[in-house]
N, C-alpha and C positions, 0 to 999 in steps of 0.2 A: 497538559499536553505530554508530558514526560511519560506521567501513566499509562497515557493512550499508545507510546512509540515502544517506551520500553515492558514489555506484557510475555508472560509464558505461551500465550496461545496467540497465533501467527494471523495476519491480518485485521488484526482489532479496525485497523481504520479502515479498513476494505467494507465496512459496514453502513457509508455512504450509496451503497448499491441496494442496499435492502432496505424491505419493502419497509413501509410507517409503522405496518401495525400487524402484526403476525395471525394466519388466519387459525383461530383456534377451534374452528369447525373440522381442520383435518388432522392437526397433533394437538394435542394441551403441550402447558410450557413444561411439564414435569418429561411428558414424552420428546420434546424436543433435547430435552437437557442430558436423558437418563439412555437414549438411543444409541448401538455402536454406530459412528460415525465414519466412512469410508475415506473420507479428508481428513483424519486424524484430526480434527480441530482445526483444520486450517476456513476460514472462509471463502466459499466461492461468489460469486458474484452473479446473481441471478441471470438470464439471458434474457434482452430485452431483444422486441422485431428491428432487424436493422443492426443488432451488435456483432463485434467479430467473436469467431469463436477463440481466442487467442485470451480474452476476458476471464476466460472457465481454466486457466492455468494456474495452478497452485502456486504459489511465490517458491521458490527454492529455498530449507531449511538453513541454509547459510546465510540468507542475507536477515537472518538475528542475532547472529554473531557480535561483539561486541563494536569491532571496527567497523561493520556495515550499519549497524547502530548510531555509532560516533557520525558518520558519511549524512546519512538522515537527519540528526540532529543540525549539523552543519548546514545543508540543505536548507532547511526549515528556516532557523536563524538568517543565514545571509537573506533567505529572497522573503520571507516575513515577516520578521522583529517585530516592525509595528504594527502588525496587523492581529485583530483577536484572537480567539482560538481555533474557530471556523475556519479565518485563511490561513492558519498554520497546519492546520489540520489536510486544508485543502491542495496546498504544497505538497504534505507527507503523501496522498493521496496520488497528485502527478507523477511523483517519484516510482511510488509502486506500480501505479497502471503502467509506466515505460518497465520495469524490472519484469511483469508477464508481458508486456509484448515483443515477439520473436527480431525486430526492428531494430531495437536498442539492448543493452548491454542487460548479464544476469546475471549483474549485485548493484545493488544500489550507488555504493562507491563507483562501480565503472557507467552507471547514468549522471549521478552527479559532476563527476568531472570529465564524461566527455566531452573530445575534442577541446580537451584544453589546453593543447600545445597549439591552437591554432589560433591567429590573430584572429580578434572577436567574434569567435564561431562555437564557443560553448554554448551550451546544451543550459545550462543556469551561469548569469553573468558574474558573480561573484568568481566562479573556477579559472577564469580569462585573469 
């Protein structure tokens, strides 16, 4: 999971949004790989009927930072320990959908411990 969080190129786990199997009737993977990319590398999140458009926001390059790094991992650890890699993964994944959505805070440290100066009103129970 480490691998998966700590990574050069931004939203490795945002790849729960993408498709199973990549259609290679309209790029080969060499043209998908060898492409200029207008996201710098970052992953978007395909848009499905029914999703908001808030989904198609690039994560901000700060929240790779090492402390927003640290924030994730924290995250991860208190609300999954004992759960696989999937539900750690699937944690990491809540984290960032709230970090693009306009609703909640934009870094990860200020989604993980919001509201946590408020009796039992945090946002993940561990920050309480």
């Amino acid at each position: 999971l480490v691998a998966l969080v700590n990574n050069d190129k931004p939203d490795i786990l945002a790849t729960a949004y993408a498709p199973s199997a990549p259609d290679y009737a309209k790029a080969s993977p060499f043209e998908a790989l060898l492409q200029d990319d207008p996201n710098d590398g970052r992953f978007i999140p395909p848009m499905g009927k029914g999703d908001h458009a808030w989904m198609q926001n690039p994560l901000p390059a700060a929240v790779f930072s090492k402390p927003e790094q640290e924030c994730l991992a924290k995250g991860i650890y208190f609300e999954a320990r004992s759960e696989p890699v999937r539900g750690q993964a699937a944690v990491a994944q809540v984290i960032l959908n709230r970090v693009r959505n306009p609703a909640y805070p934009k870094t990860i440290c200020g989604v993980v411990y919001q509201n946590d100066n408020w009796f039992n009103r945090c946002q993940f129970s561990f920050a309480c």
